[in-house]
Wavefront OBJ file of the C-alpha trace (Angstrom):
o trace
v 0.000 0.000 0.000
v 1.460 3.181 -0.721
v 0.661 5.042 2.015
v 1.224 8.453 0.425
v -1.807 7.740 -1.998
v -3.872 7.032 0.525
v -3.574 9.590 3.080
v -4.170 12.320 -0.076
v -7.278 9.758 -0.811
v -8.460 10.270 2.704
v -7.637 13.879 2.897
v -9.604 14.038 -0.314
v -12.792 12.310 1.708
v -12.162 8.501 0.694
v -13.743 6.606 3.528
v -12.251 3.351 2.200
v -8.612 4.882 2.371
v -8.726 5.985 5.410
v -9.704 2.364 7.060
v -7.049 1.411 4.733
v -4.709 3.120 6.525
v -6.440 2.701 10.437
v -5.723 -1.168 9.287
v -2.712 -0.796 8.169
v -1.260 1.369 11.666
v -3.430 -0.245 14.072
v -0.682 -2.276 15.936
v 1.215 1.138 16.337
v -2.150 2.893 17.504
v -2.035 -0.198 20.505
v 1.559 0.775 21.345
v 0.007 4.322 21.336
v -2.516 3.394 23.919
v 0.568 2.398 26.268
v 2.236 5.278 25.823
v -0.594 7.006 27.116
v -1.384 4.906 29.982
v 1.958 3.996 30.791
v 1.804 6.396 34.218
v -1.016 3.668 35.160
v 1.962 0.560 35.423
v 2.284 0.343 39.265
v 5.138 -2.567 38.706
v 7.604 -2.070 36.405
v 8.296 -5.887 36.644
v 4.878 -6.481 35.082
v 4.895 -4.220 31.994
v 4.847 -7.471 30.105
v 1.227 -8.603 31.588
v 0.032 -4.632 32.132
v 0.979 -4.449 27.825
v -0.775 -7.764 27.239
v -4.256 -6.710 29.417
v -4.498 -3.249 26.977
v -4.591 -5.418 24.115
v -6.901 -7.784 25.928
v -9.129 -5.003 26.958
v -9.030 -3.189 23.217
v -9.317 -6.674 21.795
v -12.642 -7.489 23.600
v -14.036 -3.341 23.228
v -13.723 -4.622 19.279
v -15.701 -7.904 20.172
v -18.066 -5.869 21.919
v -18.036 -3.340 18.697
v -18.734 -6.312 16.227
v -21.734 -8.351 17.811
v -23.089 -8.449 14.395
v -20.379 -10.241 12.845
v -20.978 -13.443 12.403
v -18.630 -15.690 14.282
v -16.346 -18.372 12.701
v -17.775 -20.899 15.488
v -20.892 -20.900 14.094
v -19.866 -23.116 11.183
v -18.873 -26.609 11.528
v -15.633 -27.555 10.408
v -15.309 -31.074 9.793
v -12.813 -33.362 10.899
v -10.182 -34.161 8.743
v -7.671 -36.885 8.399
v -4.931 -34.574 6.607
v -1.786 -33.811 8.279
v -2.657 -31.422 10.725
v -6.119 -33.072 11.806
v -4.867 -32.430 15.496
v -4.164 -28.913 15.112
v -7.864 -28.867 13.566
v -9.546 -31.088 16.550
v -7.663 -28.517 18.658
v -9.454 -26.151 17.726
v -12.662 -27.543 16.883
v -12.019 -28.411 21.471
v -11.558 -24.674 22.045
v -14.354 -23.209 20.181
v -16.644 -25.904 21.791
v -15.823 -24.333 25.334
v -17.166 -21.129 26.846
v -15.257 -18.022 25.809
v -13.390 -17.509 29.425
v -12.414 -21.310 29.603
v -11.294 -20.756 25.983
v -9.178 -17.836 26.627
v -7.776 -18.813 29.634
v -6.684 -22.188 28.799
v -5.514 -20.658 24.891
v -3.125 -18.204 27.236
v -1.574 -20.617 29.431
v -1.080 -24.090 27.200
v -0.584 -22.439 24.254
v 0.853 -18.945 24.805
v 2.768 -19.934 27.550
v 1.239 -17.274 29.900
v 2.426 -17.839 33.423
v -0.077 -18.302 36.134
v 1.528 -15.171 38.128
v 0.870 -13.142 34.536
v -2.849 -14.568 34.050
v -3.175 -13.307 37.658
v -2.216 -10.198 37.307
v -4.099 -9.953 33.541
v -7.137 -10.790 35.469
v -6.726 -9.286 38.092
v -7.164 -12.151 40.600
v -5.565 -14.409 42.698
v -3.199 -17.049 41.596
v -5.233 -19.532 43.354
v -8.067 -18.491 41.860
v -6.484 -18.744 38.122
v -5.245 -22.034 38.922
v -8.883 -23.347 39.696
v -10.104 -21.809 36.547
v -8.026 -23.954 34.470
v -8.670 -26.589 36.389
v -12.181 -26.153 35.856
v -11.449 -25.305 32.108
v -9.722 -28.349 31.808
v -12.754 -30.214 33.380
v -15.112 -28.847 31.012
v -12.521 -29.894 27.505
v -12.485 -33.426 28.827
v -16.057 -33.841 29.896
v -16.320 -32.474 26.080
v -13.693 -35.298 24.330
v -15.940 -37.646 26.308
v -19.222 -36.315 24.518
v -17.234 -36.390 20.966
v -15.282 -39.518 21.270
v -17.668 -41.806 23.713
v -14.889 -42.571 26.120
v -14.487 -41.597 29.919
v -10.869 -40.369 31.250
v -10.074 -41.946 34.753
v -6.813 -40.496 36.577
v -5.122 -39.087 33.222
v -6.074 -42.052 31.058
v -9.134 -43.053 28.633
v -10.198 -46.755 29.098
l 1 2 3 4 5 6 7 8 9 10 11 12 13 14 15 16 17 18 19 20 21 22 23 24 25 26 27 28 29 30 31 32 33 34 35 36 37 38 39 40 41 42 43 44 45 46 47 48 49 50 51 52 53 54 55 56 57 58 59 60 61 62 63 64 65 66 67 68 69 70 71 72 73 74 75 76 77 78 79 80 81 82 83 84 85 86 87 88 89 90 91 92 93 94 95 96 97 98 99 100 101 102 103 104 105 106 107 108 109 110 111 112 113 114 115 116 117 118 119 120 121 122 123 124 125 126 127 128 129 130 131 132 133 134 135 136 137 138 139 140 141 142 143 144 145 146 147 148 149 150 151 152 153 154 155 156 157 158
């Protein structure tokens, strides 16, 4: 995109250029939101978990913004036998649970967010994070069970 052309687009009253270019600088406009708020970090030691809750926060304002659009989850996506069927069950697990189970167990197992950081995202106790995954965790298998007719008994399907 030549950004040029599109800001004299815009200045010219091009709607489409302009959301060309609010797509096109919106990670910068997030690292403009910390700027702003950066007074607000209490811990230096947690800018890393204070950064990721703005972009949590702006990331579910948009959510709450776009209610109408239709949601991915809504479609089935069959199982496939491909390379990469796990990756797709994976997901298929995730999108079956409720969107804080989702998220929470998305941050830790797959983003590798510590239980101290999710604590401090959330702002709750670390006790309290670690029986939401727990509970998270509860509600995936008791979903497997549903999908693949099996029970789990101490770590193990029978």
């Amino acid at each position: 995109m030549d950004v040029t052309k599109e800001v004299r687009r815009a200045q010219r009253g091009n709607v489409q250029a302009f959301e060309n270019l609010i797509q096109a600088h919106k990670v910068v406009m997030y690292l403009l939101k910390a700027f702003e708020k950066i007074k607000t970090l209490r811990e230096p030691v947690f800018f890393k978990t204070w950064l990721l809750r703005i972009v949590i926060n702006e990331c579910n304002l948009i959510h709450r913004q776009n209610k109408k659009v239709t949601d991915l989850s809504d479609f089935a996506v069959p199982f496939t036998f491909e390379n990469g069927y796990g990756q797709i069950e994976l997901e298929q697990l995730l999108e079956a649970l409720p969107g804080e189970d989702r998220r929470l167990l998305e941050q830790y197992h797959i983003n590798d967010i510590s239980i101290k950081d999710l604590a401090e995202i959330y702002q709750k106790s670390e006790n309290t994070i670690k029986t939401r995954l727990r509970r998270a965790r509860e509600n995936a298998r008791h979903i497997l069970e549903k999908q693949e007719g099996y029970a789990w008994k101490n770590g193990s399907s029978n």
